[in-house]
Structure formats: C-alpha cells, structure tokens
Biotite code that builds the C-alpha atoms (Angstrom):
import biotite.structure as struc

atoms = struc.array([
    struc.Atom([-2.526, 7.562, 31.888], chain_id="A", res_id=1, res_name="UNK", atom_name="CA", element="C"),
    struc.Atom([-0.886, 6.917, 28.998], chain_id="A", res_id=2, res_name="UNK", atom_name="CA", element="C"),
    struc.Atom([0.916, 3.921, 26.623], chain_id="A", res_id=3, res_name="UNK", atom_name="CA", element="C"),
    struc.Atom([4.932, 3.575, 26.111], chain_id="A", res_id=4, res_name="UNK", atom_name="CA", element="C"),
    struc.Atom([5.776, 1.765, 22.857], chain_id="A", res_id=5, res_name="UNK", atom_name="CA", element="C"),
    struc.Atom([8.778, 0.205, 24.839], chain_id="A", res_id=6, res_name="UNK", atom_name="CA", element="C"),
    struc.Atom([10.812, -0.613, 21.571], chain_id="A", res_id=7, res_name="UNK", atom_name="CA", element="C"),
    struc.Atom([10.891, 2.770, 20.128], chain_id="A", res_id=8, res_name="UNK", atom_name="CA", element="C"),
    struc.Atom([13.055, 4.459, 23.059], chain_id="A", res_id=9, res_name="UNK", atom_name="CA", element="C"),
    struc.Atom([10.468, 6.297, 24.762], chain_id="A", res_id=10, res_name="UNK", atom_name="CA", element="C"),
    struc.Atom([10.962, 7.712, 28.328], chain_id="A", res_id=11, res_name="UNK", atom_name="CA", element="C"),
    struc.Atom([9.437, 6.158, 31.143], chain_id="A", res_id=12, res_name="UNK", atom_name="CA", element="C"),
    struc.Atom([6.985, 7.577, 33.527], chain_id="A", res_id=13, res_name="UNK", atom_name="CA", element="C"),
    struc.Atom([5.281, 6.221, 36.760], chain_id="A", res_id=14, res_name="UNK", atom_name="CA", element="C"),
    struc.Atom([2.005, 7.231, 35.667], chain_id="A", res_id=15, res_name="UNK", atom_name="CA", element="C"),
    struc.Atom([2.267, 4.966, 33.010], chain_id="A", res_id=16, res_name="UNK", atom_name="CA", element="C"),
    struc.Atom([0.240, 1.307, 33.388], chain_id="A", res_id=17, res_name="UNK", atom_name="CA", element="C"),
    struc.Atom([1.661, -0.614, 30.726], chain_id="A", res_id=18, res_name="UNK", atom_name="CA", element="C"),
    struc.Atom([4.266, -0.732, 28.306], chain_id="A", res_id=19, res_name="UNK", atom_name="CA", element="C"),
    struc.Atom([3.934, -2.547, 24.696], chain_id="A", res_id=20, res_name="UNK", atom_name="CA", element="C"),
    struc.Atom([5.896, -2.637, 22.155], chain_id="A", res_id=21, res_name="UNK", atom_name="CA", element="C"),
    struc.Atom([4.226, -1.146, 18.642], chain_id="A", res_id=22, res_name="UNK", atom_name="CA", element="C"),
    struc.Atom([5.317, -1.963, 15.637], chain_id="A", res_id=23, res_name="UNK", atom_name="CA", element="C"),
    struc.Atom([7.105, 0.302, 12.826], chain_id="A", res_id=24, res_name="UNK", atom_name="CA", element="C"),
    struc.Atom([4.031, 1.046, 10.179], chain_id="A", res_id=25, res_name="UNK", atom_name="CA", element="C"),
    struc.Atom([1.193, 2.270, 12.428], chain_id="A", res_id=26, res_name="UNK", atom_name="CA", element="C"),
    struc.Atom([0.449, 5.976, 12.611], chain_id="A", res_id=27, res_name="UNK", atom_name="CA", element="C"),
    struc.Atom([-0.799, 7.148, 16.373], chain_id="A", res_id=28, res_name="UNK", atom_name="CA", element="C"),
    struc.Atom([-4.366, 8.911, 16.306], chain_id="A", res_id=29, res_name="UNK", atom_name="CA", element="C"),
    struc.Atom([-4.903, 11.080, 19.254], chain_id="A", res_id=30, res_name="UNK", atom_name="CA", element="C"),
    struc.Atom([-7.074, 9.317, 22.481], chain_id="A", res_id=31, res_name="UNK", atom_name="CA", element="C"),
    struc.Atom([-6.321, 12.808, 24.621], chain_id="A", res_id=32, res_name="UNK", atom_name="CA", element="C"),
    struc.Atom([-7.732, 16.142, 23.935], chain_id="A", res_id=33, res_name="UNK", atom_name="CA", element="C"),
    struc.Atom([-9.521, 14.500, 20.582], chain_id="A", res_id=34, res_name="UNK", atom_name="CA", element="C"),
    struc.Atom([-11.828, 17.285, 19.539], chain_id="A", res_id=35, res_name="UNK", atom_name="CA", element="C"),
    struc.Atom([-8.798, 19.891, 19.750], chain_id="A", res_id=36, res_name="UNK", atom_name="CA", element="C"),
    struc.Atom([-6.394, 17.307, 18.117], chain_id="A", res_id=37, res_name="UNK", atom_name="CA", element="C"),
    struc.Atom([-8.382, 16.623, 15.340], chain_id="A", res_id=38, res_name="UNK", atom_name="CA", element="C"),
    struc.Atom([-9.960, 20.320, 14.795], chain_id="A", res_id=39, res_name="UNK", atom_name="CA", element="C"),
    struc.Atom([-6.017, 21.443, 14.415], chain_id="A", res_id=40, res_name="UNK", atom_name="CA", element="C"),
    struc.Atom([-5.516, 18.608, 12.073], chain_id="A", res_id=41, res_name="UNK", atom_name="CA", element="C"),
    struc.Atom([-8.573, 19.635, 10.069], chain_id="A", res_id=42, res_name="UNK", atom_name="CA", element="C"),
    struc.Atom([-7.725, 23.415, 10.179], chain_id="A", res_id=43, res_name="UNK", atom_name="CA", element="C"),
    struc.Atom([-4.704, 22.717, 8.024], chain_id="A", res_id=44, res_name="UNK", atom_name="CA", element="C"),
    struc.Atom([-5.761, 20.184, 5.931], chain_id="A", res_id=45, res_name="UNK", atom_name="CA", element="C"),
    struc.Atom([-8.828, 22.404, 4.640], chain_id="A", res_id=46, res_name="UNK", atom_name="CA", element="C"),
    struc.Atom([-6.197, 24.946, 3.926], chain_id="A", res_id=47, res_name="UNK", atom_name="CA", element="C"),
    struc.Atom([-4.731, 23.073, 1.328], chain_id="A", res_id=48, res_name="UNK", atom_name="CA", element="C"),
    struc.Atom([-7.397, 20.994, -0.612], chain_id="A", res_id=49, res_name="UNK", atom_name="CA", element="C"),
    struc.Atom([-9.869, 21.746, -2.984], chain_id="A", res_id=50, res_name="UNK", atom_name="CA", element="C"),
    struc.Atom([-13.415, 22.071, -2.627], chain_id="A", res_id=51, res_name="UNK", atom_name="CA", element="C"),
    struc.Atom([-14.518, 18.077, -3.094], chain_id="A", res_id=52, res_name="UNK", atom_name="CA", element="C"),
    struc.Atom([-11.248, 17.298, -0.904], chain_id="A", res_id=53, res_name="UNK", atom_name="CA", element="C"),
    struc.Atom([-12.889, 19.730, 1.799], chain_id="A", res_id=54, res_name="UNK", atom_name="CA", element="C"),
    struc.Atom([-16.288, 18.052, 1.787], chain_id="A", res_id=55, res_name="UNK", atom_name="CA", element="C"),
    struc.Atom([-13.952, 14.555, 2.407], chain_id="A", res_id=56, res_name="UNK", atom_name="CA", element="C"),
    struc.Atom([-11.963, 15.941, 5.116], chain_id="A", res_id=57, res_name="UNK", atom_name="CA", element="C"),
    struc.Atom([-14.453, 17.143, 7.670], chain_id="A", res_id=58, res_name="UNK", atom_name="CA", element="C"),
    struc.Atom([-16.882, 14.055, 7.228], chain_id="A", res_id=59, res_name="UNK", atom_name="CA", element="C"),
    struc.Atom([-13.966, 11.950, 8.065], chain_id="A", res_id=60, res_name="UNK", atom_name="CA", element="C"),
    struc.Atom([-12.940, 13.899, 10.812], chain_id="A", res_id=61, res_name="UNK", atom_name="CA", element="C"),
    struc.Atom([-16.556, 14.145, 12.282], chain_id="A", res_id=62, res_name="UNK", atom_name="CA", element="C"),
    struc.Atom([-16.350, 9.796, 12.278], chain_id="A", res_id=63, res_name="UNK", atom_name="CA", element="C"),
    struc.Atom([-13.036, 10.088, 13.676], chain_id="A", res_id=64, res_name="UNK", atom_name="CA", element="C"),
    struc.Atom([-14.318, 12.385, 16.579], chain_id="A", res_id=65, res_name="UNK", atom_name="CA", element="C"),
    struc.Atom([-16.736, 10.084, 17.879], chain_id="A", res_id=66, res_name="UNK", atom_name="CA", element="C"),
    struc.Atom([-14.733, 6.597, 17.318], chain_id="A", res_id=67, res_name="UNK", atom_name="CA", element="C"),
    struc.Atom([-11.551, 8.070, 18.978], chain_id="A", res_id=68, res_name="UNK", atom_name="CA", element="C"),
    struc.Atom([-13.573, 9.878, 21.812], chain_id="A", res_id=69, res_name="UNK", atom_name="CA", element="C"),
    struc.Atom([-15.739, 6.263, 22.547], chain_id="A", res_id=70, res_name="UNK", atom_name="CA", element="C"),
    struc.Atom([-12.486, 4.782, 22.285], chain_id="A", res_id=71, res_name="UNK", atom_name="CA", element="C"),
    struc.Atom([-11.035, 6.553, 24.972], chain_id="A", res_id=72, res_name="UNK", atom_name="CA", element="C"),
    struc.Atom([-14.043, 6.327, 27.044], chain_id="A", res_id=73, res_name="UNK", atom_name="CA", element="C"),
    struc.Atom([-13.461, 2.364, 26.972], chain_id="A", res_id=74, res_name="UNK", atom_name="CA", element="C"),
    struc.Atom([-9.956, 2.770, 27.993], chain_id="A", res_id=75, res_name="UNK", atom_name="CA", element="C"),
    struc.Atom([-7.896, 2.828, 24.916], chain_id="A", res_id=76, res_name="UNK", atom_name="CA", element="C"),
    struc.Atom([-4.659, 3.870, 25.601], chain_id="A", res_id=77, res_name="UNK", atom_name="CA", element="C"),
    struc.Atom([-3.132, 3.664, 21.935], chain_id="A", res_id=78, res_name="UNK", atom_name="CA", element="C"),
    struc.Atom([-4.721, 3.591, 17.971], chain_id="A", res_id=79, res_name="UNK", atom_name="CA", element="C"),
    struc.Atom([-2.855, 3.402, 15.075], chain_id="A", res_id=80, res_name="UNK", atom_name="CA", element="C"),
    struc.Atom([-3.441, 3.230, 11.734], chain_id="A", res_id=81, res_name="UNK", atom_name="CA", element="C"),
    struc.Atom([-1.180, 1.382, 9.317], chain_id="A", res_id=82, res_name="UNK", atom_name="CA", element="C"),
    struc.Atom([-0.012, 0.346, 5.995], chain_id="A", res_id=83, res_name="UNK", atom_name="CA", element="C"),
    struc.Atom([2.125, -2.699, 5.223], chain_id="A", res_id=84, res_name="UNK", atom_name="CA", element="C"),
    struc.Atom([3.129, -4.791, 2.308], chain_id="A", res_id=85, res_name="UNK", atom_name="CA", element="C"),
    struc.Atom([1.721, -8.450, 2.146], chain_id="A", res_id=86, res_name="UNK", atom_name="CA", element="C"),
    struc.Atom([4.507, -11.169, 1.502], chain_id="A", res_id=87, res_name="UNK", atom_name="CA", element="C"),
    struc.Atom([2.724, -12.961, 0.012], chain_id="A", res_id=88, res_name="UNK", atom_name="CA", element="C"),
    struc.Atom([1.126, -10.937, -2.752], chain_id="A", res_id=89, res_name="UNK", atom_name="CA", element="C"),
    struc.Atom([2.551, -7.274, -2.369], chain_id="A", res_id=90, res_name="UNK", atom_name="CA", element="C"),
    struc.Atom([-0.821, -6.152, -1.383], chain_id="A", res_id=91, res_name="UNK", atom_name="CA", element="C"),
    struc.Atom([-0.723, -2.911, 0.442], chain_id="A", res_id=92, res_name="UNK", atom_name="CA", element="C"),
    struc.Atom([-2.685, -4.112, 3.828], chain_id="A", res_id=93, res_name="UNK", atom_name="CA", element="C"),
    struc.Atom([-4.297, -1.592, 5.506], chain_id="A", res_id=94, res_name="UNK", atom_name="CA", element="C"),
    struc.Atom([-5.461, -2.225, 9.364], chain_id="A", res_id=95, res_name="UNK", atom_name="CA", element="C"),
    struc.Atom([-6.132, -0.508, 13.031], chain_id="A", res_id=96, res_name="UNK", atom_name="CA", element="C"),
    struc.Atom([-4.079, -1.664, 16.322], chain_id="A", res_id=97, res_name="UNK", atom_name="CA", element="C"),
    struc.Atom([-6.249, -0.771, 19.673], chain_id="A", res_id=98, res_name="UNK", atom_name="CA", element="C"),
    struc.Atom([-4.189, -1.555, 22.702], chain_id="A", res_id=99, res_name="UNK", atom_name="CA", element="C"),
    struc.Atom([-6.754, -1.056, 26.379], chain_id="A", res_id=100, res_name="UNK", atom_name="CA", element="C"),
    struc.Atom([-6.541, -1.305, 29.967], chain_id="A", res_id=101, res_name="UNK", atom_name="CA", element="C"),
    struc.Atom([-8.676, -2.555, 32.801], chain_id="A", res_id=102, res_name="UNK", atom_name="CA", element="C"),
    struc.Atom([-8.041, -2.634, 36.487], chain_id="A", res_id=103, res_name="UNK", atom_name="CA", element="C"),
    struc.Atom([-9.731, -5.013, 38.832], chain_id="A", res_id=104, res_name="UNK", atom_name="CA", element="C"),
    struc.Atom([-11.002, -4.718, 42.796], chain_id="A", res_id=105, res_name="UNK", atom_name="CA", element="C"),
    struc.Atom([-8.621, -7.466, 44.465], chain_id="A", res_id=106, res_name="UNK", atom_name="CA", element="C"),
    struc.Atom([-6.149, -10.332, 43.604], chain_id="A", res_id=107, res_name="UNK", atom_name="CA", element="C"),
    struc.Atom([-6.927, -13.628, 41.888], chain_id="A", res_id=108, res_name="UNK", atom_name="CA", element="C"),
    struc.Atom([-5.334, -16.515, 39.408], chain_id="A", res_id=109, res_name="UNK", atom_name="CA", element="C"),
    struc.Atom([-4.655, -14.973, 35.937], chain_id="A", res_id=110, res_name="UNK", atom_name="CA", element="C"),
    struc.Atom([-5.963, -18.156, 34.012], chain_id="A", res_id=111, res_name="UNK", atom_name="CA", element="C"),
    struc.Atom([-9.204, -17.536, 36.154], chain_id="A", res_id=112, res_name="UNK", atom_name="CA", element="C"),
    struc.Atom([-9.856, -13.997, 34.819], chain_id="A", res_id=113, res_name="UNK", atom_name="CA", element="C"),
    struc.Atom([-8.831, -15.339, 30.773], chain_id="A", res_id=114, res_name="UNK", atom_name="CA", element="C"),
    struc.Atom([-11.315, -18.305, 31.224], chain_id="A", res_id=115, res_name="UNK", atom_name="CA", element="C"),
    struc.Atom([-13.774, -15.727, 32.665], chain_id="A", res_id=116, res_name="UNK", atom_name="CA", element="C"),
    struc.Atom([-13.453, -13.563, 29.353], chain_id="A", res_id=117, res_name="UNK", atom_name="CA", element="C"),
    struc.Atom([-13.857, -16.542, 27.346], chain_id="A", res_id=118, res_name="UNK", atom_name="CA", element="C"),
    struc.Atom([-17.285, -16.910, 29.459], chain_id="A", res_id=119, res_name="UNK", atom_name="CA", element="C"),
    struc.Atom([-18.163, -13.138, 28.655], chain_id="A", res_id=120, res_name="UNK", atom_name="CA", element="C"),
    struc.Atom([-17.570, -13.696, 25.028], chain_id="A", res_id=121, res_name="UNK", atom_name="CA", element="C"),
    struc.Atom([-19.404, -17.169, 24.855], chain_id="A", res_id=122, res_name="UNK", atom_name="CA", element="C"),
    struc.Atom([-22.803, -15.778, 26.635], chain_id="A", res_id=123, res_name="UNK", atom_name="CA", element="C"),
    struc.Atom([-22.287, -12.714, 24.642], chain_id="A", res_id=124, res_name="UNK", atom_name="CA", element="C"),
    struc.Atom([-22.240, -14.667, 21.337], chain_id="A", res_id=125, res_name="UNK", atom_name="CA", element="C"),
    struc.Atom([-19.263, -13.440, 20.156], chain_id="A", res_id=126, res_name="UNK", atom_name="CA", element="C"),
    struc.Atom([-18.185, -16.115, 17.651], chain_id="A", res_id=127, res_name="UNK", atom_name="CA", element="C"),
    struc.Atom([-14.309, -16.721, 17.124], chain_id="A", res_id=128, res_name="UNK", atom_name="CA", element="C"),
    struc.Atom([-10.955, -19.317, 18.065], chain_id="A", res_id=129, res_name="UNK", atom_name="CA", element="C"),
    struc.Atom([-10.217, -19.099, 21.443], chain_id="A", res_id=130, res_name="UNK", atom_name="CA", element="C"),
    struc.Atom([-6.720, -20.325, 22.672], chain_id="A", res_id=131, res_name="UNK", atom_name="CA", element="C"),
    struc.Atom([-5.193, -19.806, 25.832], chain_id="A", res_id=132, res_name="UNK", atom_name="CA", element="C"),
    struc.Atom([-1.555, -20.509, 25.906], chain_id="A", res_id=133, res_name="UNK", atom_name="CA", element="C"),
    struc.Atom([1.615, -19.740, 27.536], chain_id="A", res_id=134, res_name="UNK", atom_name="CA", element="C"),
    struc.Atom([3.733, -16.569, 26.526], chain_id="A", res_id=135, res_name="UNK", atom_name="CA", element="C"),
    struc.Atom([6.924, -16.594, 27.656], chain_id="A", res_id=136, res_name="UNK", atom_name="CA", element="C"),
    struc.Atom([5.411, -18.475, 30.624], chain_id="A", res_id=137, res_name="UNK", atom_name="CA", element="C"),
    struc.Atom([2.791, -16.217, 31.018], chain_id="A", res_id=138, res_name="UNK", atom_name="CA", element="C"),
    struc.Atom([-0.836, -16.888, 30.336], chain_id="A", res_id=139, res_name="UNK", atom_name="CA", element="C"),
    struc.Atom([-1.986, -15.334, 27.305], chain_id="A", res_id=140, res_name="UNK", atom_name="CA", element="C"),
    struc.Atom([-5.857, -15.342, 25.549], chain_id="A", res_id=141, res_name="UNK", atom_name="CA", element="C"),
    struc.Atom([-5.969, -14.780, 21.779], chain_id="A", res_id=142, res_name="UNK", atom_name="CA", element="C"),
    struc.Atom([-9.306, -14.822, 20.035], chain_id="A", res_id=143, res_name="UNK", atom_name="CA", element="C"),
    struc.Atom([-9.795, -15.315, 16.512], chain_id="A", res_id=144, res_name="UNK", atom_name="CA", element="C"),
    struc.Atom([-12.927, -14.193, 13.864], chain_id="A", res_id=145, res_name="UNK", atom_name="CA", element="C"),
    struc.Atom([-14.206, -12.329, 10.875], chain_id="A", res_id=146, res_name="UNK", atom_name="CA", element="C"),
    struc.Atom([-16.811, -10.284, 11.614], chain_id="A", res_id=147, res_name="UNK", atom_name="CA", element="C"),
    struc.Atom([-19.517, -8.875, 8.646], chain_id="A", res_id=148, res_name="UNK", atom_name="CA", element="C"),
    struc.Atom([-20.203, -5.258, 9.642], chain_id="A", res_id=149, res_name="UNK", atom_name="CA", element="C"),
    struc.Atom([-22.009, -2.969, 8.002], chain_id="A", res_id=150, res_name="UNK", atom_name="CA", element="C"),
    struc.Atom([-19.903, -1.418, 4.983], chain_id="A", res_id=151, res_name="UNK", atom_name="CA", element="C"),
    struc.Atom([-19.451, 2.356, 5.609], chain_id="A", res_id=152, res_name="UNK", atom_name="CA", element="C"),
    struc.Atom([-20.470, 5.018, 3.349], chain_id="A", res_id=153, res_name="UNK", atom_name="CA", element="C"),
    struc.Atom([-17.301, 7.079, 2.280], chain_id="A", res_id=154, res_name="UNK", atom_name="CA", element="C"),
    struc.Atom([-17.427, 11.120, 1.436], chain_id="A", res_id=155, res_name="UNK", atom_name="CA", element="C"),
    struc.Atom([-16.775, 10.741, -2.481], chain_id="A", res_id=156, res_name="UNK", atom_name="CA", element="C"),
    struc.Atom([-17.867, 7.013, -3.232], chain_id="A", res_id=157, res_name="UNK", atom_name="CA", element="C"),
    struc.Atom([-20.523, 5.357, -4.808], chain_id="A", res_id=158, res_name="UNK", atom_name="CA", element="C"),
    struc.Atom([-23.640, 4.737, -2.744], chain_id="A", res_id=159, res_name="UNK", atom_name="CA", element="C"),
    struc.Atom([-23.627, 1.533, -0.713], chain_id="A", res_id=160, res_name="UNK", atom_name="CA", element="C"),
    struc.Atom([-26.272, -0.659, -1.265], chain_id="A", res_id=161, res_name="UNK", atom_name="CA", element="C"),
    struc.Atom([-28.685, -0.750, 2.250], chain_id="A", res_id=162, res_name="UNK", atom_name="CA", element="C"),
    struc.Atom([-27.798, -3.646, 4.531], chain_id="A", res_id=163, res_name="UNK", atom_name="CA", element="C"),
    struc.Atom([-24.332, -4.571, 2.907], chain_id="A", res_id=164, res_name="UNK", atom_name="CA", element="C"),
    struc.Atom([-22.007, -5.934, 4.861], chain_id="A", res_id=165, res_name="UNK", atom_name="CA", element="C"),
    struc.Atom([-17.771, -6.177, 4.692], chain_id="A", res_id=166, res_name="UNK", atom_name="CA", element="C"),
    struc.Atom([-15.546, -8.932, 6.360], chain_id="A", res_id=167, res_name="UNK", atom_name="CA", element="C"),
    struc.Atom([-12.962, -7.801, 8.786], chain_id="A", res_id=168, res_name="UNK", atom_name="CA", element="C"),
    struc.Atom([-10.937, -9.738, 10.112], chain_id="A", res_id=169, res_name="UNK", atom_name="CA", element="C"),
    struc.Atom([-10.023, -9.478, 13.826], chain_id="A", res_id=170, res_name="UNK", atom_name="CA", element="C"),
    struc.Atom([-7.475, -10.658, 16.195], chain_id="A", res_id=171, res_name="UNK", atom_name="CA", element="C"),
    struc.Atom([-7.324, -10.005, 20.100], chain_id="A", res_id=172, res_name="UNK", atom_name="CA", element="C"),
    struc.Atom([-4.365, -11.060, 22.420], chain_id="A", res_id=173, res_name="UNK", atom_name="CA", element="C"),
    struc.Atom([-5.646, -10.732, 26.035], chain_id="A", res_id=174, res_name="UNK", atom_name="CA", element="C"),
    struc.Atom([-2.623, -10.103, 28.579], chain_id="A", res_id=175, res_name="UNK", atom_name="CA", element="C"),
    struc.Atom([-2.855, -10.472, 32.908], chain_id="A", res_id=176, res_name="UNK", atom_name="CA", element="C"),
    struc.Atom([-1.072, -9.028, 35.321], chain_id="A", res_id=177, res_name="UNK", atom_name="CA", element="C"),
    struc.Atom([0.368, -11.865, 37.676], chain_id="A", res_id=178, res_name="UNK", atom_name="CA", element="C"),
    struc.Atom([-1.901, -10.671, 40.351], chain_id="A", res_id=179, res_name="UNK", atom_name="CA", element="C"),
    struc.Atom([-5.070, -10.985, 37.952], chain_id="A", res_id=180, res_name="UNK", atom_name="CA", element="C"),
    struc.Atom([-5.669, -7.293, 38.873], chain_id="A", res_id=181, res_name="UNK", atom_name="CA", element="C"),
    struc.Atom([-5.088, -5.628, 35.297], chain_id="A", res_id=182, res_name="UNK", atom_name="CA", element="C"),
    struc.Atom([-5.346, -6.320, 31.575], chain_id="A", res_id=183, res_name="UNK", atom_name="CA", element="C"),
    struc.Atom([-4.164, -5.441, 28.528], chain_id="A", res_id=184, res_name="UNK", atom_name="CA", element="C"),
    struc.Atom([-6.064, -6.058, 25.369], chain_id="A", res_id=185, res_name="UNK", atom_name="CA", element="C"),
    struc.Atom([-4.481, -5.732, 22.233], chain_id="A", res_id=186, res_name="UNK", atom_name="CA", element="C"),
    struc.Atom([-7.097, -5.739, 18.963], chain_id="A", res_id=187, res_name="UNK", atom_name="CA", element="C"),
    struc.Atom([-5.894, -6.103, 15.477], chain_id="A", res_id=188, res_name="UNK", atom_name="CA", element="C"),
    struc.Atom([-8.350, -6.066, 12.705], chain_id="A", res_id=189, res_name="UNK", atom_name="CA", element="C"),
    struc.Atom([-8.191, -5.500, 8.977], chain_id="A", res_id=190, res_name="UNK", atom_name="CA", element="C"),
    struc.Atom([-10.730, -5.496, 5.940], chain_id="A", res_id=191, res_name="UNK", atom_name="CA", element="C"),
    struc.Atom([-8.392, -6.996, 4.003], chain_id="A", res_id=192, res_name="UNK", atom_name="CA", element="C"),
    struc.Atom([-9.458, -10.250, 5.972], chain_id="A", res_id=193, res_name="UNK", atom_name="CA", element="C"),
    struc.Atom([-7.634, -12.712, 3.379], chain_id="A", res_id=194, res_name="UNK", atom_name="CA", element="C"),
    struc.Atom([-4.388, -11.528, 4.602], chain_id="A", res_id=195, res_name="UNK", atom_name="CA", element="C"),
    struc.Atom([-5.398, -11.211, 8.604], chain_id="A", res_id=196, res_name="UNK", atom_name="CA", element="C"),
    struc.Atom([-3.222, -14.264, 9.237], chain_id="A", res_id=197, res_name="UNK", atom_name="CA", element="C"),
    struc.Atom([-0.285, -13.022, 7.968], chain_id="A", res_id=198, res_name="UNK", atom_name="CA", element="C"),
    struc.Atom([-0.343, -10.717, 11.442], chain_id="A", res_id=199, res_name="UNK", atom_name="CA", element="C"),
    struc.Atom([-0.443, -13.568, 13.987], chain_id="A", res_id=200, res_name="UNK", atom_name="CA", element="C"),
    struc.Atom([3.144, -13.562, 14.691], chain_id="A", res_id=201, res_name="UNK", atom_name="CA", element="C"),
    struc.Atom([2.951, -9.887, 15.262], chain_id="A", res_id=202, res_name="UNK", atom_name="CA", element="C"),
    struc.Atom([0.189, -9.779, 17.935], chain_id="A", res_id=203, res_name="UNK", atom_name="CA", element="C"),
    struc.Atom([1.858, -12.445, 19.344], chain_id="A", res_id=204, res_name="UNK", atom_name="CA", element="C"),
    struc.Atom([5.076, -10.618, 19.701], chain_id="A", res_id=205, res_name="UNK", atom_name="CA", element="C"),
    struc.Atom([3.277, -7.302, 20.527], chain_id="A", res_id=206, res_name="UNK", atom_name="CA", element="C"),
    struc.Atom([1.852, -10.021, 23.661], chain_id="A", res_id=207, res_name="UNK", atom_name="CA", element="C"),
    struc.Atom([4.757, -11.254, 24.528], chain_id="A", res_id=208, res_name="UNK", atom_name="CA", element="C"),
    struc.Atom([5.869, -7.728, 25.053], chain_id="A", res_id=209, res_name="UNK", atom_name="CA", element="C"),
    struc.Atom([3.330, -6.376, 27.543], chain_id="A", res_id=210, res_name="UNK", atom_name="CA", element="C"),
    struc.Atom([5.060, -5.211, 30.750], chain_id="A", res_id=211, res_name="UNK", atom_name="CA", element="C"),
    struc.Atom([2.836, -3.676, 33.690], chain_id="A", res_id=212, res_name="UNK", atom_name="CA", element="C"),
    struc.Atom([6.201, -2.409, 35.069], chain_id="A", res_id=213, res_name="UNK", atom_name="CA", element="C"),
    struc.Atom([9.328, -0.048, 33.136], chain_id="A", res_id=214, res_name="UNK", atom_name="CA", element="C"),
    struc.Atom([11.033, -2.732, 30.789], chain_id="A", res_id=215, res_name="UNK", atom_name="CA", element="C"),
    struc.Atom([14.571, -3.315, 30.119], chain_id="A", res_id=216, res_name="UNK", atom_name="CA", element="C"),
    struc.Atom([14.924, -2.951, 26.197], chain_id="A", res_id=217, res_name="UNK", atom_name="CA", element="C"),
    struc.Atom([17.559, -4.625, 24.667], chain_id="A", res_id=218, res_name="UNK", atom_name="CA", element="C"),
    struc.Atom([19.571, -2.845, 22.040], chain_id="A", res_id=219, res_name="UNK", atom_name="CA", element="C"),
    struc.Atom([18.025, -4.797, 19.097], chain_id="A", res_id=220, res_name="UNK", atom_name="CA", element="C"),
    struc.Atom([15.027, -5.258, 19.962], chain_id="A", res_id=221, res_name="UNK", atom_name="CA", element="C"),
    struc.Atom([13.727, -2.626, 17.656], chain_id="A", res_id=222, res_name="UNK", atom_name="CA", element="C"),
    struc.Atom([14.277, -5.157, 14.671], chain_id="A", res_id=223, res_name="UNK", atom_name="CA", element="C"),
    struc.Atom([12.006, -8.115, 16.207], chain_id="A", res_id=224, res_name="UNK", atom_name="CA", element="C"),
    struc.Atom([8.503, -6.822, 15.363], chain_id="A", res_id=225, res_name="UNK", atom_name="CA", element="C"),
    struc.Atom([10.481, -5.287, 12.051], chain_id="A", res_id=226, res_name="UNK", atom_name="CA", element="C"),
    struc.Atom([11.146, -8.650, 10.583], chain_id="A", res_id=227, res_name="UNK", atom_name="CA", element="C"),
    struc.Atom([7.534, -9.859, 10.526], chain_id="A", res_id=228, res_name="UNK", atom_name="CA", element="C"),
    struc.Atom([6.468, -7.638, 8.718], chain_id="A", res_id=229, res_name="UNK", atom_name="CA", element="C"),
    struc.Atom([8.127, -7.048, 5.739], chain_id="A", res_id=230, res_name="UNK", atom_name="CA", element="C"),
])
C-alpha cells in the first residue's frame, strides 16, 4: 500500500487506499524498506563530512530507524519533513506531516466512528479542541493541543537538563470513508508551537482533499495548498 499526493501529478494505482494532497515544502522520509533506505542515505553522507559531522549523522539516523520503522508499523503511509516561512514573523517553521490508514470489519455512520475517537481520546486522557464539522459535506474530526514532551538530546548540543520538557504543538484532521469502514488521519505538529495556528487552513485543505477513490485533479489545483503557505 502506498499514498498518492493527488496534486503533484502522480500516477494512479489500484493498490493505492487513499489519495491526499501534500503540500509543496515537506520532504518524504522513507516508510518502505527503512533500514536499507536510510543505511544508503547514511553511506553517502559519511562520505562527505568530517569526523564530528559523522558522529551526528549515524545517531540521527539510528532515531530515524526506529521512529520511521514504528511509524510504519502503525500504518503510516506518508512523513515529511518541512521548512516554511512564517507570515507573520519570517520565522523559518520547521514541522512533521504523518498521514495513516485504518480499515474497519463492516459498515456503519461516519459521525458514529468520529464521536467514537473522540471517546478513545477522552478515556485515554488525551487533552486537546475537538470539533467535528462538515468538509465539503463530509464529516471531518480535527483535534487541537500542545503537548510537553520530553526535549531530545541532539548529537553535538549541550546537555539537556533531566526531566525537561518542549511544547509541540499538534494538529490532527480525522477523515471517514462514507461507509465508516476506513480512515485517514492526518497529524501536523511543530515545536515551534507559537506559530502552529498559522497551519490550520492547511490541514484543513489537506482534509478536504482526502479521496478513498482515484481523484479528478483540476489543472490548478497545485496552487491551493501553495497560497497558504507563503
């Protein structure tokens, strides 16, 4: 299986579960043959950096390993990792876009299965905005937070202090199927949680362009997701 972004002209294939559109700025980070991806990718960076660049490289590549490969155990169909300027400031915003897939046994109202994930995320304490609204007359969940995880140690900076913590802000947009018997999750999240707002209007378009079946793309469509951006 495997993800389409539908506004960037790829080809279509009937193994495929779900189309999205992804917008410009994100680099795609390998959820197939991971070890071998990212062993290539290390092979030639080594080549060319120095010896503290070296050190860098493989301990980033060792965390990459095992978030890609859990990702893709989850069913993950697309990463990315981007850069973007903020409007409002010209900060350079970087953040991750996850975009999964679920199947479910049988049929059943879509609204039933969103206000069942709300359930999940209540009785799991996961604190955030839920709102469930139409998208192009479709029902869509979006959920809301800033988390405080722990702040990761990187190769080459200073020692973090034991039990710190680092706000990231997050943004889902749940999408059904008509029949209720798939979803697609799209996750947005950014440290640079001031400026995780400014990226509403993108999930939300990114939502609104979930397809379970081969999309018709318009010729300008490529430009939508484009515009909120920059």
């Amino acid at each position: 299986m495997g993800i389409i972004a539908a506004l960037q002209g790829a080809t279509r294939n009937e193994d495929i579960p779900l189309w999205v559109a992804v917008p410009p700025g994100y680099f795609s980070l390998p959820l197939g043959d991971v070890v071998g991806s990212l062993e290539r990718a290390e092979s030639v960076l080594t080549d060319v950096a120095d010896e503290a660049q070296e050190i860098s490289i493989r301990a980033l590549i060792g965390v990459l390993s095992v978030l890609l490969s859990d990702l893709a155990s989850c069913g993950a169909l697309y990463c990315g990792i981007g850069r973007h300027i903020s409007p409002t400031d010209s900060t350079v915003v970087t953040s991750s876009l996850v975009v999964s897939y679920q199947e479910y046994e049988g049929t059943r109202n879509p609204r039933l299965l969103l206000n069942d994930l709300i359930q999940a995320k209540a009785d799991s304490k996961e604190h955030g905005q839920p709102e469930l609204i139409d998208v192009l007359e479709r029902p869509t969940l979006f959920f809301e937070r800033t988390r405080h995880l722990p702040t990761p140690q990187l190769p080459g900076q200073p020692d973090v202090p034991e039990g710190s913590t680092s706000a990231v802000y997050q943004l889902e947009a749940f999408v059904p199927s008509d029949n209720g018997d798939r979803l697609a999750a799209i996750e947005f999240s950014t440290p640079f949680d001031s400026h995780g707002p400014e990226y509403r209007a993108m999930v939300v378009q990114m939502a609104a362009s979930v397809s379970f079946e081969p999309p018709a793309v318009s010729p300008d469509a490529g430009n939508k997701i484009t515009r909120l951006l920059w």
